[in-house]
N, C-alpha and C positions, 0 to 999 in steps of 0.2 A: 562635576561629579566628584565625590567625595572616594578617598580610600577604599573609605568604610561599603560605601556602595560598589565598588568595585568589585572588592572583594565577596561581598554579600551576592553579587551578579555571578563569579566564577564559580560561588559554590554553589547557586541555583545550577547554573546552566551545567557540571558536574551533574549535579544530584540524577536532574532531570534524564541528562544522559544516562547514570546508569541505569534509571527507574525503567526507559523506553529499553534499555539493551537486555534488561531481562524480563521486560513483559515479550519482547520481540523473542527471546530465546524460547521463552515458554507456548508462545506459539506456533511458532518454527515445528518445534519436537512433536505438540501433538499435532499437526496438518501431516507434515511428513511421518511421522508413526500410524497415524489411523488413515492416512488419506493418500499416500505416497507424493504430497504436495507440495513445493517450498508455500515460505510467508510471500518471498515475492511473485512465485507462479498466482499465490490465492488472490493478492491486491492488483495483478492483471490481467486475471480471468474478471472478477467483481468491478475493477473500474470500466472494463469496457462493456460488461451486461449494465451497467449504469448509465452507458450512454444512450440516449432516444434507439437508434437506430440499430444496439449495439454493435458500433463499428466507428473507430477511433483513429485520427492520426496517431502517428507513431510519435511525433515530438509531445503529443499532450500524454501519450501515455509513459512516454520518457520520466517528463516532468511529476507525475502523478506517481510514479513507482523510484523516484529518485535513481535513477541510473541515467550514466551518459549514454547517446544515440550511440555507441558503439557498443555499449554495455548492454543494454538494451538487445540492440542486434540479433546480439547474441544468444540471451532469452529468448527472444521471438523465435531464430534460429530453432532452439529445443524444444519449444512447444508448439512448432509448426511440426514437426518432427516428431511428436505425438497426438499430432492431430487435435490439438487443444485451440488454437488461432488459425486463422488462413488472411495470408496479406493480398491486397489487391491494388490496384494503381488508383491512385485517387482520382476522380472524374473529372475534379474545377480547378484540378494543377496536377499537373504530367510530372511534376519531379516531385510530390508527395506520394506518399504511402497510407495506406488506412490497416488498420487488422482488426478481424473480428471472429467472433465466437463461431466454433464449429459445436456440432451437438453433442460431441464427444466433451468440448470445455464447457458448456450447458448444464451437463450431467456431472461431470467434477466438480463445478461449482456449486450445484446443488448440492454433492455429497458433503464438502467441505464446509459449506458454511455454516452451520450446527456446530460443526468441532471447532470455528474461529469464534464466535458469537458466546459459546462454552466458554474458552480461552479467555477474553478480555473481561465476559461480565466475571471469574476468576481470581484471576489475575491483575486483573486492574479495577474495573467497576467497586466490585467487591471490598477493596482497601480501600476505599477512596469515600469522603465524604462528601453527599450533595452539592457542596460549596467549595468543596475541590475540583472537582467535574466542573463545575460554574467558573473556575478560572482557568481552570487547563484550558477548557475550550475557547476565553476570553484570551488567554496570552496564546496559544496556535492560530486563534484567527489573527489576532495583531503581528505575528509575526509573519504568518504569509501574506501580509498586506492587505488582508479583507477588512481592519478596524485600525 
């Protein structure tokens, strides 16, 4: 690898960083303004209604919402705690945990995901040309290991 590519690499992976930190600010603001909802409460109410059963380990929803199991915890903690998830002991492993949607996070997630959906076609879709779309989603899948 050349300098040049090096260099050319810190300021993609720069750029990208701030591109994601203010599309993320920008949806932060409106979930939480019109919806009283963080970004991260909205991507773990949505990842787990996306699950078949909606009802999820807690490590895959770790993974999925980029927080540590502790971190994480903690989250689950507050939105058990508004009645948004309810955890239960997993059936096919006694020291797993599952959590899943209460009707109360059913109904916030219904409310919110219009104002997310708003948000990125916005804020992101919106700037963005077909063929940029076409490699973002090519370089996030190759970086999570899916290509």
């Amino acid at each position: 690898m050349t300098i040049k590519n090096v260099k050319a690499g810190q300021q993609a992976w720069s750029s990208y960083g701030r591109g994601y930190g203010a599309v993320s600010q920008a949806l932060e603001q409106a979930l939480v303004g019109r919806c009283e909802l963080s970004l991260a409460w909205y991507e773990a109410l949505a990842y787990v209604s996306a699950a078949g059963e909606q009802r999820v380990r807690m490590q895959g929803l770790a993974d999925a919402v980029g927080l540590s199991p502790s971190g994480l915890t903690r989250m689950i903690d507050r939105m058990e705690g508004e009645k948004l998830l309810r955890r239960s002991a997993a059936k096919d492993d006694r020291r797993g945990v599952n959590v899943a949607l209460t009707a109360v996070g059913r109904k916030a997630l219904t409310r919110a995901t219009p104002v997310y959906q708003r948000g990125v076609q916005a804020h992101f879709t919106a700037k963005l040309a077909e063929r940029d779309l076409e490699a973002l989603q090519r370089a996030g899948e190759k970086l999570a290991g899916g290509a």
